[in-house]
LUMLOKOL-481198 format. One record per residue: x, y, z of N, C-alpha, C in turn; residue in three letters. Coordinates in steps of 0.2 Angstrom, whole numbers, padded with zeros to 4 digits, always signed. Layout:
N
XYZXYZXYZALA...
//
This chain:
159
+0045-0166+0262+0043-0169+0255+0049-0174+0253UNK+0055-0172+0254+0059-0175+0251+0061-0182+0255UNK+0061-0180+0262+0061-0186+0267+0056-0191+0264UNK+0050-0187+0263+0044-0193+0261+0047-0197+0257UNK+0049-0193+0252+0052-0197+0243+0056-0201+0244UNK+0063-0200+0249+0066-0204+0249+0066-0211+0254UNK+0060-0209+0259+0056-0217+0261+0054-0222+0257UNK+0050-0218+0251+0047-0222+0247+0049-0226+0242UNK+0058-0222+0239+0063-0225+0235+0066-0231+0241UNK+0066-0228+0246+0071-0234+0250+0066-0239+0251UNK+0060-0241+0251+0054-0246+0252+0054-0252+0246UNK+0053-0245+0238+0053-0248+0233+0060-0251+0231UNK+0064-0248+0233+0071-0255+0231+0072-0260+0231UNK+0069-0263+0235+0068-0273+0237+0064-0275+0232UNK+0060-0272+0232+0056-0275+0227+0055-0273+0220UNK+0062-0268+0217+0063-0269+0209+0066-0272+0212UNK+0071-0274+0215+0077-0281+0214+0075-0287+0215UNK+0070-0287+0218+0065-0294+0219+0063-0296+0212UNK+0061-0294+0208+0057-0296+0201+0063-0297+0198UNK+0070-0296+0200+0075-0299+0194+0076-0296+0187UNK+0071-0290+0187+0072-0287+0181+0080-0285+0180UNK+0084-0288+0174+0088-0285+0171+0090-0278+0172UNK+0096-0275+0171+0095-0267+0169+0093-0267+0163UNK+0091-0259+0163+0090-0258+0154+0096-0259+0151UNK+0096-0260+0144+0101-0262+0139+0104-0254+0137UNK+0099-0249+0138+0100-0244+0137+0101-0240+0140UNK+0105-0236+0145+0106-0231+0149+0113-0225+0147UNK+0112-0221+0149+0114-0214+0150+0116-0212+0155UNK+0123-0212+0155+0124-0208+0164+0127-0203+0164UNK+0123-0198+0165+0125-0192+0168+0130-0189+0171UNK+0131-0194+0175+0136-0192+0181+0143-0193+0178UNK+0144-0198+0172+0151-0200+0165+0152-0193+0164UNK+0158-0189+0167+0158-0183+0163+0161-0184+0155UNK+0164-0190+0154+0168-0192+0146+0163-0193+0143UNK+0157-0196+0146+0152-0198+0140+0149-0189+0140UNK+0146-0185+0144+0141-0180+0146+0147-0178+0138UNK+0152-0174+0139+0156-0172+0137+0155-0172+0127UNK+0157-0181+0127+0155-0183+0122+0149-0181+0117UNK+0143-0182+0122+0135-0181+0120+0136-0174+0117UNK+0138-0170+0123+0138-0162+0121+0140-0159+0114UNK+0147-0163+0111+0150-0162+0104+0144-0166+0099UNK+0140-0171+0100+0137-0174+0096+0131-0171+0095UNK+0128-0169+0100+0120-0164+0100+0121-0159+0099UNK+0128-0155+0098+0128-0148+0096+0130-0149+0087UNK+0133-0154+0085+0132-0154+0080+0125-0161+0075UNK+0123-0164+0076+0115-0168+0074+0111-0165+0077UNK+0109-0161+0085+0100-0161+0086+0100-0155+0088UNK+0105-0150+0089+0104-0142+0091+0101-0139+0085UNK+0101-0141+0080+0099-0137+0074+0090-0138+0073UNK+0089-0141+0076+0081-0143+0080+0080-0141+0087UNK+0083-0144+0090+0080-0144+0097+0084-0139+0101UNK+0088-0134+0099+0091-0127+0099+0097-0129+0104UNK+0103-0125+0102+0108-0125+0105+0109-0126+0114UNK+0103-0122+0117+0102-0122+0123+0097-0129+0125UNK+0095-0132+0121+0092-0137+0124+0083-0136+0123UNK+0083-0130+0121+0077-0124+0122+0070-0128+0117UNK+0071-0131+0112+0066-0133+0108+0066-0128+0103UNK+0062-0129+0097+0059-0124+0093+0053-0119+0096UNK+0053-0114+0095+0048-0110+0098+0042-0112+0096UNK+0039-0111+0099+0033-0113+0100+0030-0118+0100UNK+0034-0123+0102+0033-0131+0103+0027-0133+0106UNK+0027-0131+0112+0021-0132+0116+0014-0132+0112UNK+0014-0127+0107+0008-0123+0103+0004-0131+0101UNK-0003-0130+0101-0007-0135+0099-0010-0131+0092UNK-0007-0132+0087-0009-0130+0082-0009-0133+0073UNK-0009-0132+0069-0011-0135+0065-0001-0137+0061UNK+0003-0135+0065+0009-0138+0066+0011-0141+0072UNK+0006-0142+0078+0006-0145+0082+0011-0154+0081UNK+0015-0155+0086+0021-0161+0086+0024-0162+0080UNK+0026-0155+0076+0030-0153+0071+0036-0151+0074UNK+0036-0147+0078+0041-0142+0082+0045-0146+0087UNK+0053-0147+0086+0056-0148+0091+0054-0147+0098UNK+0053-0152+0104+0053-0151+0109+0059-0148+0113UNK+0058-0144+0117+0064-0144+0123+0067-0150+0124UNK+0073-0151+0128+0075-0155+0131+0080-0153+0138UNK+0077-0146+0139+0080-0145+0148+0074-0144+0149UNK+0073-0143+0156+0069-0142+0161+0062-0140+0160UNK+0058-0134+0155+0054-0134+0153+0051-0139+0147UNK+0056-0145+0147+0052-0149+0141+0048-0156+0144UNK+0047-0159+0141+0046-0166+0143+0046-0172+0144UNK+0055-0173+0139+0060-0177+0139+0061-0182+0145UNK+0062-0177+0151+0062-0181+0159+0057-0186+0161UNK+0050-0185+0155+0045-0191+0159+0044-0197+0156UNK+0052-0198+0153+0051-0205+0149+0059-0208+0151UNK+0058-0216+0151+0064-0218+0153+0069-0218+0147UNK+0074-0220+0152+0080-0221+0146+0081-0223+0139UNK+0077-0230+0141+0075-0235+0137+0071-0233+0130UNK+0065-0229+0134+0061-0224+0129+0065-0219+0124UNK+0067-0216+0127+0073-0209+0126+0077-0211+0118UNK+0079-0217+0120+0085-0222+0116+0081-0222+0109UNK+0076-0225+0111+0073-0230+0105+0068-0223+0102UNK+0067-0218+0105+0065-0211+0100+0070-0210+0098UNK+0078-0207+0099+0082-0204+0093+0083-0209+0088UNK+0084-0217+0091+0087-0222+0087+0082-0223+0081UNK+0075-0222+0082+0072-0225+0077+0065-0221+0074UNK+0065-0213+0079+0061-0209+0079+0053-0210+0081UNK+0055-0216+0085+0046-0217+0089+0047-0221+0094UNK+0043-0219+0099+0045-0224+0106+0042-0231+0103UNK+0044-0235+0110+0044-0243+0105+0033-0244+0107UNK+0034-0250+0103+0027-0250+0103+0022-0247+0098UNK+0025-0241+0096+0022-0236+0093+0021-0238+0086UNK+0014-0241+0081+0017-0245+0076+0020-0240+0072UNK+0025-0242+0067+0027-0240+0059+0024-0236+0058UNK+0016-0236+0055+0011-0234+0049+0012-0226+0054UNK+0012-0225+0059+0012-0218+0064+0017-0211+0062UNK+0014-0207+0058+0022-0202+0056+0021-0201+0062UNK+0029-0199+0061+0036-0197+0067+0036-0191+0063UNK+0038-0183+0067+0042-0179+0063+0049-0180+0067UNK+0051-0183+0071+0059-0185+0075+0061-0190+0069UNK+0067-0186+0064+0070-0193+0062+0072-0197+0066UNK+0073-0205+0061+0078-0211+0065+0086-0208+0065UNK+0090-0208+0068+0095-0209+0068+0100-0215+0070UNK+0096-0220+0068+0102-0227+0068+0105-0228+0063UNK+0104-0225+0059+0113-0224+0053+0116-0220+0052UNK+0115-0216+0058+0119-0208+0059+0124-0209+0064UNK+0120-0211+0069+0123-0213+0075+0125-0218+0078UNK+0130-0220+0082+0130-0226+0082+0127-0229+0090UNK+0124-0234+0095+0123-0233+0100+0123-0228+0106UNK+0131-0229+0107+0136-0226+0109+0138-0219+0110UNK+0135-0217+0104+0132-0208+0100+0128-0208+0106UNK+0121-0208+0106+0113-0209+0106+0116-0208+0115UNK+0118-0213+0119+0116-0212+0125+0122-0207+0125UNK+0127-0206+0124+0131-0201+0123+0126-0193+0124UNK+0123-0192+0119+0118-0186+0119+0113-0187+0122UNK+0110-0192+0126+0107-0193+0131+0109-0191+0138UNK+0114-0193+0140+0117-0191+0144+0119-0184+0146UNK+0122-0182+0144+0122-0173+0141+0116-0170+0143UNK+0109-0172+0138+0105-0168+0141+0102-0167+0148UNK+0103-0175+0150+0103-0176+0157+0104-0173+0162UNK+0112-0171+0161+0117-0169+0167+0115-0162+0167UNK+0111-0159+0160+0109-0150+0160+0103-0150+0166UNK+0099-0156+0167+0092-0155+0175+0095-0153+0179UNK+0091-0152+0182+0091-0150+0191+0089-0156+0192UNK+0092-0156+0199+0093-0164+0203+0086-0167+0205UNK+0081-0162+0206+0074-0167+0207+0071-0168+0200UNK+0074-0164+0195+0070-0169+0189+0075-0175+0187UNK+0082-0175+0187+0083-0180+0187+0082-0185+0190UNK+0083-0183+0195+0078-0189+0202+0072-0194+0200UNK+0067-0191+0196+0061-0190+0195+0062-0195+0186UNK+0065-0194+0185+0066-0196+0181+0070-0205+0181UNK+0075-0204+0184+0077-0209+0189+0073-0217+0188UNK+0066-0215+0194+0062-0218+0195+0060-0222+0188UNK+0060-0219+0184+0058-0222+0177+0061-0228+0175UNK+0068-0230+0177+0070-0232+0174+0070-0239+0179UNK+0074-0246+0176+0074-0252+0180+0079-0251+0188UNK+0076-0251+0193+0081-0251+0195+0084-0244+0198UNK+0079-0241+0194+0082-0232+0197+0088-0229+0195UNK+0089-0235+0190+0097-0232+0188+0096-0226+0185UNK+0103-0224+0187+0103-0215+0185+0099-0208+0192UNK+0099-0215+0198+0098-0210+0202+0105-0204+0202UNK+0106-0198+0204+0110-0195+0203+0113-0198+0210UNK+0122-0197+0209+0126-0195+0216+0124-0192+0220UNK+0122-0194+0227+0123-0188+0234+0115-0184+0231UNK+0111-0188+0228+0104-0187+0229+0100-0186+0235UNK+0103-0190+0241+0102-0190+0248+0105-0184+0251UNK+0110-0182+0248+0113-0178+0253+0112-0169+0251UNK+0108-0169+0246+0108-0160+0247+0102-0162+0245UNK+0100-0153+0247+0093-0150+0245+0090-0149+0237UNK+0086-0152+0236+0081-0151+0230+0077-0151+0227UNK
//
């Protein structure tokens, strides 16, 4: 399986770089231990008081109920942080709704673009990042332009 994935990463390369997509404006890199570092001082004190110290979500997040996408989500491994790009990731803390999303739409995620500055945001991005395991950041990866943020030595171990 893994061989397969990484034929199909090594096919599709040419052809993001063919379309000349820019990188995103907005990335996190995991692999920055100054930045991961950074993020982990900034999310332990703005987003851990919601999204729990471990990353873990409010309990019962998952739950479809009549407080349904009230509840902090996870953002390690069990959450679903990993299935949205950088880009996306950035523009939910920065403004509390992925882009697109109109205004009239309540968000229970506040904005935090007068809390934090840029800088902050992928900082704590980052952080959450470098806590996956390597086939989700993999996986997540592909999300973005370019791939960016495929992890280091992605090719070279087991995942």
């Amino acid at each position: 399986m893994r061989q397969f994935l990484f034929g199909l990463l090594a096919a599709l390369m040419p052809l993001a770089s063919a379309f000349g997509a820019p990188p995103p404006s907005h990335f996190a890199d995991a692999d920055n231990d100054a930045m991961v570092t950074e993020g982990r001082q900034v999310y332990r004190s703005q987003c851990a008081g919601c999204h729990g110290r471990n990353l873990q979500g409010q309990p019962l997040w998952q739950l479809e109920d009549q407080y349904a996408h009230r509840r902090a989500p996870a953002h390690d491994a069990s959450g679903h942080t990993w299935m949205h790009s950088d880009e996306d990731l950035f523009a939910m803390t920065k403004y509390g709704r992925f882009p697109g999303v109109p205004k009239s739409f309540h968000s229970y995620m506040p904005a935090f673009e007068k809390r934090l500055s840029d800088g902050e945001i992928l900082a704590v991005l980052a952080y959450i990042k470098a806590d996956w395991p390597l086939g989700i950041r993999v996986s997540q990866s592909l999300l973005n332009p370019h791939f960016r943020g495929m992890p280091r030595d992605a090719n070279k171990v087991a995942w």
